[in-house]
C-alpha positions in Angstrom: -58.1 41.3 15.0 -56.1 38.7 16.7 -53.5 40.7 19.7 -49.8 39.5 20.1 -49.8 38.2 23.9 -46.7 38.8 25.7 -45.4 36.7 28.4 -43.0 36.5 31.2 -39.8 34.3 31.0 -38.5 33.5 34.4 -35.2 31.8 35.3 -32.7 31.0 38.4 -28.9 30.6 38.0 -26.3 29.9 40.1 -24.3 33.1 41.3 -21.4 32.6 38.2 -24.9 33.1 36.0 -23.1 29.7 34.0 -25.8 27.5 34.9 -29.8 28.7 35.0 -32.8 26.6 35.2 -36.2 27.8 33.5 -38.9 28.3 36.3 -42.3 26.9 35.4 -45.0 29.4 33.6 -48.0 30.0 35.5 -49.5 30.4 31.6 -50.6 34.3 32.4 -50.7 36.2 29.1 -50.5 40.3 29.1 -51.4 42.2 25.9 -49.0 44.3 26.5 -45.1 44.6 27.5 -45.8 47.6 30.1 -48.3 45.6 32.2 -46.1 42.5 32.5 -42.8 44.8 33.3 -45.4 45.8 36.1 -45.4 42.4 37.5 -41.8 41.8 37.2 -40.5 42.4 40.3 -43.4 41.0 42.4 -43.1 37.5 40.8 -39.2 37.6 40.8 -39.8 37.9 44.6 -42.3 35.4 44.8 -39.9 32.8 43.3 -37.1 33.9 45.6 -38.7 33.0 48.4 -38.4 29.2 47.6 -34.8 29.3 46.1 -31.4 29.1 48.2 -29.9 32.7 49.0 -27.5 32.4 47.2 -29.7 31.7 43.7 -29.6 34.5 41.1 -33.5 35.3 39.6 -34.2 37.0 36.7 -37.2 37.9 34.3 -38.3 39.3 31.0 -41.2 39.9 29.2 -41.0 38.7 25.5 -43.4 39.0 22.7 -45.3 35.3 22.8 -45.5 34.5 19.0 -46.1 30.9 18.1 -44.8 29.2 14.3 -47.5 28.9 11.9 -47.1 26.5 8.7 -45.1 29.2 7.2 -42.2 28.8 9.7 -39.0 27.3 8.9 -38.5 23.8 11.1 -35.2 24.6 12.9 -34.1 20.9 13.6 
């Protein structure tokens, strides 16, 4: 049985949250939510530390489900 990985989706924003910026993936999979809300905080402080003070940072973890040929092509 295949598992449903779950990964982390990292971002930084300016303080009026109007403008974020995707951080880069690091390509680590979980197999499940708990674990990666475990690491949260610990990477959102590990990308702080190279952003301006000011920079907003926030993360969630999200299901990591890919399209298959069954998918609808969005544009």
């Amino acid at each position: 049985m295949k598992a449903v990985l779950v990964a982390m989706h990292i971002v930084a924003c300016q303080p009026d949250l109007l403008i974020c910026k995707d951080l880069s993936d690091d390509g680590q999979r979980w197999t499940d939510v708990s674990h990666c809300d475990d690491e949260r905080e610990t990477r959102i402080g590990r990308e702080r530390a190279h952003l301006p003070q000011w920079a907003v940072v926030m993360a969630r973890c999200r299901y990591l489900i890919t399209r298959d040929r069954r998918s609808l092509q969005l544009f």
